[in-house]
mmCIF file of the C-alpha atoms, coordinates in Angstrom:
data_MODEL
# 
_entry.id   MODEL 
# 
loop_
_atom_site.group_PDB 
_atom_site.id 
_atom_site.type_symbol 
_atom_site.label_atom_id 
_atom_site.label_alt_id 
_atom_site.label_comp_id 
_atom_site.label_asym_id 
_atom_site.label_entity_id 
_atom_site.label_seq_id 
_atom_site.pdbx_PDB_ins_code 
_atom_site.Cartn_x 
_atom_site.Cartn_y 
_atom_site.Cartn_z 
_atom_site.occupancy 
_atom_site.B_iso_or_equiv 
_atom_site.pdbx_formal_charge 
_atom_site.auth_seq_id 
_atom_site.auth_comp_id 
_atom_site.auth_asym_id 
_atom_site.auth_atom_id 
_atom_site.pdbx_PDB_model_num 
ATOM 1   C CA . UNK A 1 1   ? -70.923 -7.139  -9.601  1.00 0.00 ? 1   UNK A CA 1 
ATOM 2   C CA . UNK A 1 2   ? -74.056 -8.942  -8.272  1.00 0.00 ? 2   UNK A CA 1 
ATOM 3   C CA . UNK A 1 3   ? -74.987 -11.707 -10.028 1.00 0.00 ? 3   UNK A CA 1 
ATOM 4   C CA . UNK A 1 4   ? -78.425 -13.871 -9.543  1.00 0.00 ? 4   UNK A CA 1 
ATOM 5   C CA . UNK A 1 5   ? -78.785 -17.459 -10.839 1.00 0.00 ? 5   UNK A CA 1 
ATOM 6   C CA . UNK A 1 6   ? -81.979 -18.616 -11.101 1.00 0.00 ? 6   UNK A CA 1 
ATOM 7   C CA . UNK A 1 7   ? -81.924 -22.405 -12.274 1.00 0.00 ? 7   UNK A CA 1 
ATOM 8   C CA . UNK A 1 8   ? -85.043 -23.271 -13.746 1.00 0.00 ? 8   UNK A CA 1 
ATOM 9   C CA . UNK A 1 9   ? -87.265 -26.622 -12.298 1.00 0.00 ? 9   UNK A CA 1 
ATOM 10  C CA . UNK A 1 10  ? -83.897 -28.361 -10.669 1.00 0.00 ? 10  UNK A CA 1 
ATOM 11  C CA . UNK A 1 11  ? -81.062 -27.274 -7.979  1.00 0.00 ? 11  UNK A CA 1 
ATOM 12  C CA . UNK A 1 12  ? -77.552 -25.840 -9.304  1.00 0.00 ? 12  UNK A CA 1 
ATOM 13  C CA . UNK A 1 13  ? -74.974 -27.620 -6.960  1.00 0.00 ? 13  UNK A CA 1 
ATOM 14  C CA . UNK A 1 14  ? -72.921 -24.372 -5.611  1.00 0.00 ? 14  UNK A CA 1 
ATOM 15  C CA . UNK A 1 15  ? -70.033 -25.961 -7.627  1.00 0.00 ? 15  UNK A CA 1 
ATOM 16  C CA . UNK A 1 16  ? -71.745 -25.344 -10.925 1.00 0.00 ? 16  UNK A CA 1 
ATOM 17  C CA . UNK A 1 17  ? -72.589 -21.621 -9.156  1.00 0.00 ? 17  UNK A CA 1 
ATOM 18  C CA . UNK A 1 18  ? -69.394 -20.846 -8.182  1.00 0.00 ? 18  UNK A CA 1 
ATOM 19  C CA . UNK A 1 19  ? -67.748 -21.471 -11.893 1.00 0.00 ? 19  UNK A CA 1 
ATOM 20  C CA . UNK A 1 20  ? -70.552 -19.884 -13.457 1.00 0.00 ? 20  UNK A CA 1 
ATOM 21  C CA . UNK A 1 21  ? -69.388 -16.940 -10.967 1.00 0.00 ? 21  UNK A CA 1 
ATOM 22  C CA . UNK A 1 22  ? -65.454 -16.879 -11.565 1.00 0.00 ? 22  UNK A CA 1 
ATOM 23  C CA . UNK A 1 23  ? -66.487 -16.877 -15.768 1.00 0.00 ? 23  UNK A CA 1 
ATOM 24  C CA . UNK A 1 24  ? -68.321 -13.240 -15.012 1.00 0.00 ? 24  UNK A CA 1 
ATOM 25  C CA . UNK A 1 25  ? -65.902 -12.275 -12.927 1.00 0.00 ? 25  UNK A CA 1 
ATOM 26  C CA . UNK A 1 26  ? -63.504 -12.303 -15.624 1.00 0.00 ? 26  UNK A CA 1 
ATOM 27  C CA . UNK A 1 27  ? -65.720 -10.313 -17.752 1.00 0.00 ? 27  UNK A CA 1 
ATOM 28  C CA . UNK A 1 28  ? -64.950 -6.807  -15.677 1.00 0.00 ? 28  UNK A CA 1 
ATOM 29  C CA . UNK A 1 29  ? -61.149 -7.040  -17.093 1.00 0.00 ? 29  UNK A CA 1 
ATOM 30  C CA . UNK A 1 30  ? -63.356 -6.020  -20.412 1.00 0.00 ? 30  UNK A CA 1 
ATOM 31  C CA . UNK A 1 31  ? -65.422 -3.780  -18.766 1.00 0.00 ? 31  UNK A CA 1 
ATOM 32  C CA . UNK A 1 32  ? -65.512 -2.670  -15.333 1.00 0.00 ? 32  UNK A CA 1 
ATOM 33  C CA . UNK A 1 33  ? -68.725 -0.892  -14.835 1.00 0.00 ? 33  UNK A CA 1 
ATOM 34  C CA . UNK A 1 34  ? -70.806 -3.624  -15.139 1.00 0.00 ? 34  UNK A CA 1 
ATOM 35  C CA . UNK A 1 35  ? -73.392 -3.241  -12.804 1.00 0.00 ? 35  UNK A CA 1 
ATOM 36  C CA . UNK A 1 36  ? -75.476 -6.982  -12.587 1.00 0.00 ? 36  UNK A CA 1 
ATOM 37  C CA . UNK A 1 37  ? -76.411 -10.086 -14.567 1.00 0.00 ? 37  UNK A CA 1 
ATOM 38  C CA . UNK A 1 38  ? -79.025 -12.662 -14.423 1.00 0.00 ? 38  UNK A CA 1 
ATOM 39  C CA . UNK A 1 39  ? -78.484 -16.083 -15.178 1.00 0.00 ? 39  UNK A CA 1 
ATOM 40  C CA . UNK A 1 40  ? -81.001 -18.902 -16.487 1.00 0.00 ? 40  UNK A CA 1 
ATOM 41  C CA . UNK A 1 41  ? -79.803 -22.377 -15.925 1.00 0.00 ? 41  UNK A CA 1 
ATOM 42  C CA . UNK A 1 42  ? -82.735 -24.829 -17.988 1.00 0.00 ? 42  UNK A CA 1 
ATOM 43  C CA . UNK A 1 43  ? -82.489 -28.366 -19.015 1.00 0.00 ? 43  UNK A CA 1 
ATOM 44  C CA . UNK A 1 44  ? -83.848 -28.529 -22.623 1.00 0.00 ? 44  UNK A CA 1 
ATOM 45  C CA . UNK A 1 45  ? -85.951 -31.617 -23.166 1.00 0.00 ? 45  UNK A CA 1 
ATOM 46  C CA . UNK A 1 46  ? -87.941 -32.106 -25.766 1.00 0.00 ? 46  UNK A CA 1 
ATOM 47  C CA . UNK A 1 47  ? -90.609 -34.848 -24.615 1.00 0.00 ? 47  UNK A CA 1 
ATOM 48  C CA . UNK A 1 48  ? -87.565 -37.387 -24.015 1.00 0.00 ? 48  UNK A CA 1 
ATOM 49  C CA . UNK A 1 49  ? -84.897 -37.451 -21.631 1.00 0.00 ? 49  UNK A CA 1 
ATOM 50  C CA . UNK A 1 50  ? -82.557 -34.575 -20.898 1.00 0.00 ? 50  UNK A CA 1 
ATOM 51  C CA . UNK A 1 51  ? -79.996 -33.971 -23.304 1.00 0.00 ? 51  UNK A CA 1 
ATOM 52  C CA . UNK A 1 52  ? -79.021 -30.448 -23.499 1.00 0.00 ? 52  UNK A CA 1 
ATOM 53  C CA . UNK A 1 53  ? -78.177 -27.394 -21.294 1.00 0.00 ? 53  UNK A CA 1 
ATOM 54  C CA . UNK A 1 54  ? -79.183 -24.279 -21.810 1.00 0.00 ? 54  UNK A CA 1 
ATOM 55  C CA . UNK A 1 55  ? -77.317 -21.266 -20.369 1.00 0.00 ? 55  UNK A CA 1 
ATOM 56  C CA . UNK A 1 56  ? -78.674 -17.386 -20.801 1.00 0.00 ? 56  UNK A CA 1 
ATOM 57  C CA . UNK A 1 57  ? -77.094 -14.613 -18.995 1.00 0.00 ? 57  UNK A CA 1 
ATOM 58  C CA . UNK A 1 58  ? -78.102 -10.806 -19.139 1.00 0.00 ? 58  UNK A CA 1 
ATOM 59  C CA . UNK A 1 59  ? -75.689 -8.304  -18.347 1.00 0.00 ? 59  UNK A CA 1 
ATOM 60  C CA . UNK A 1 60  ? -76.869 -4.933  -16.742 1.00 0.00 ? 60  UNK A CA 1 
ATOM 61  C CA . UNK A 1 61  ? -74.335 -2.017  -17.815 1.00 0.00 ? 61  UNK A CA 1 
ATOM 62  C CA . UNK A 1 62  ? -74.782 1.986   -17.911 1.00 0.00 ? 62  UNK A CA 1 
ATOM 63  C CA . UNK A 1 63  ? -77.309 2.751   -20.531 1.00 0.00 ? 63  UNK A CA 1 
ATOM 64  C CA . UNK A 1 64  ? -77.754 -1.173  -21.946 1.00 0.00 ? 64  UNK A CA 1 
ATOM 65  C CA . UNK A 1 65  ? -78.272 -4.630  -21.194 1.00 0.00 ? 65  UNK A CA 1 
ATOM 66  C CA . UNK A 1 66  ? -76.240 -7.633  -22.691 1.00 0.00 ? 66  UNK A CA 1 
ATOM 67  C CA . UNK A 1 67  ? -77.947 -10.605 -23.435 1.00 0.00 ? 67  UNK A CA 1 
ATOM 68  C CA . UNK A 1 68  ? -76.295 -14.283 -24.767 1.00 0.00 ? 68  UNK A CA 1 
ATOM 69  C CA . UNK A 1 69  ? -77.677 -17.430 -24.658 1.00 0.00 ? 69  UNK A CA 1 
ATOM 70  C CA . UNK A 1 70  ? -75.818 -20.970 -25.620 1.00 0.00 ? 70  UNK A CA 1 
ATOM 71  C CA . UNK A 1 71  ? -76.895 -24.644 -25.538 1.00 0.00 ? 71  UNK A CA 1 
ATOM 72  C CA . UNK A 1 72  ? -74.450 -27.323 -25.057 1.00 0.00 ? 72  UNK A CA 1 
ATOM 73  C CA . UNK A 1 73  ? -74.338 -30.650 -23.123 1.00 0.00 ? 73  UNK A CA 1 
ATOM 74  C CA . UNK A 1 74  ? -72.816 -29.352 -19.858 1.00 0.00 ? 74  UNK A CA 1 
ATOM 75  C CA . UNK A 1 75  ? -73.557 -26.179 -18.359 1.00 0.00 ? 75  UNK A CA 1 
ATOM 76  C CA . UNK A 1 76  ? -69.843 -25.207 -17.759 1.00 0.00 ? 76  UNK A CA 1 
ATOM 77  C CA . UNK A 1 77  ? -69.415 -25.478 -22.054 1.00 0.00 ? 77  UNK A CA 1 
ATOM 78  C CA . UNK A 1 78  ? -72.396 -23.280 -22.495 1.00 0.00 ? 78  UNK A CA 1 
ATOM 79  C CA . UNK A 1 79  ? -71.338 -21.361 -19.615 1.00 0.00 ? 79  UNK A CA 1 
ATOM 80  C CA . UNK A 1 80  ? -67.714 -20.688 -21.440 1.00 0.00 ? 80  UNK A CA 1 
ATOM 81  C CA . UNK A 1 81  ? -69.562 -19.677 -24.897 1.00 0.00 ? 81  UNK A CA 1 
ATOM 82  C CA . UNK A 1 82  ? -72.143 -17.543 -23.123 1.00 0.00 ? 82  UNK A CA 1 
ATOM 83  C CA . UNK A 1 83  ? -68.925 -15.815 -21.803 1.00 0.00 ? 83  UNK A CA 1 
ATOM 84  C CA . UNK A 1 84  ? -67.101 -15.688 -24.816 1.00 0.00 ? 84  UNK A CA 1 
ATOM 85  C CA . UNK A 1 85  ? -70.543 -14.031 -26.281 1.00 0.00 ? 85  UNK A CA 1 
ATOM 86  C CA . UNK A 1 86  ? -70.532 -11.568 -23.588 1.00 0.00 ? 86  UNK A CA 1 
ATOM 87  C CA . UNK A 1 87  ? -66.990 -10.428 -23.999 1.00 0.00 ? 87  UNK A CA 1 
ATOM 88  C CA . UNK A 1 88  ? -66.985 -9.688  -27.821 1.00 0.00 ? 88  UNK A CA 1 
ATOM 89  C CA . UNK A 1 89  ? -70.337 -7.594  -27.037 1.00 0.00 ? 89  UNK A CA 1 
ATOM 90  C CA . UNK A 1 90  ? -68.598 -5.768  -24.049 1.00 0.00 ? 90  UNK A CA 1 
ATOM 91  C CA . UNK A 1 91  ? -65.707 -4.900  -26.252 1.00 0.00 ? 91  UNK A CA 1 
ATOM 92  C CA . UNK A 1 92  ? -67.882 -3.934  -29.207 1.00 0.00 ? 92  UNK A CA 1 
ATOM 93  C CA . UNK A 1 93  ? -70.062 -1.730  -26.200 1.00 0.00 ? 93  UNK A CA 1 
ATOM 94  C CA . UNK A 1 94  ? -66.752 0.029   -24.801 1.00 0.00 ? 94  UNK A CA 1 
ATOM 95  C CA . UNK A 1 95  ? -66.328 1.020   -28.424 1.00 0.00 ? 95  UNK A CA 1 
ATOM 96  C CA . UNK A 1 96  ? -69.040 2.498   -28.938 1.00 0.00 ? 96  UNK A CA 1 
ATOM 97  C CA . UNK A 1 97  ? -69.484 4.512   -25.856 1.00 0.00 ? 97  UNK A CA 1 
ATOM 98  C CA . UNK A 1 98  ? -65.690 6.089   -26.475 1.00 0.00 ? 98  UNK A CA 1 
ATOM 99  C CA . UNK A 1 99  ? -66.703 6.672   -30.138 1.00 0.00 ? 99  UNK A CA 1 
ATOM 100 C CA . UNK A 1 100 ? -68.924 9.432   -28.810 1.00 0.00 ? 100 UNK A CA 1 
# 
């Protein structure tokens, strides 16, 4: 799976990269022909200091795209719910598609 991250007007460290990695990796026990995602790493601040983190990821599969999109206070917490997002889609997806 080829995944992008894009993080939006600051530098990911490759740690942060490399979790947010292993997490999507774990989606293609779900679903393995998932073909990409993108994912948007932004600090939310609303005129005042940084206090949120907010995580979207779409997922490119045969005939749809996934999309989920969390905000927490780290990255790796919206990272994990963006997941979690992802796999109840992916399973309701694979049910669909063998429904027909």
């Amino acid at each position: 799976m080829q995944v992008q991250i894009n993080a939006v007007h600051f530098t990911a460290d490759s740690k942060l990269e490399e979790y947010i990695q292993q997490r999507l990796e774990k989606l293609t026990t779900f679903y393995d022909k998932i073909q990409g995602a993108e994912v948007y790493l932004k600090l939310e601040n609303e005129g005042g200091p940084v206090r949120d983190k907010v995580v979207e990821i779409k997922l490119t599969v045969p005939g749809a795209i996934l999309f989920a999109k969390e905000t927490d206070r780290t990255f790796e917490k919206a990272a994990d719910d963006v997941a979690e997002d992802l796999r109840s889609q992916l399973v309701k997806y694979k049910d669909k598609i063998r429904a027909k």
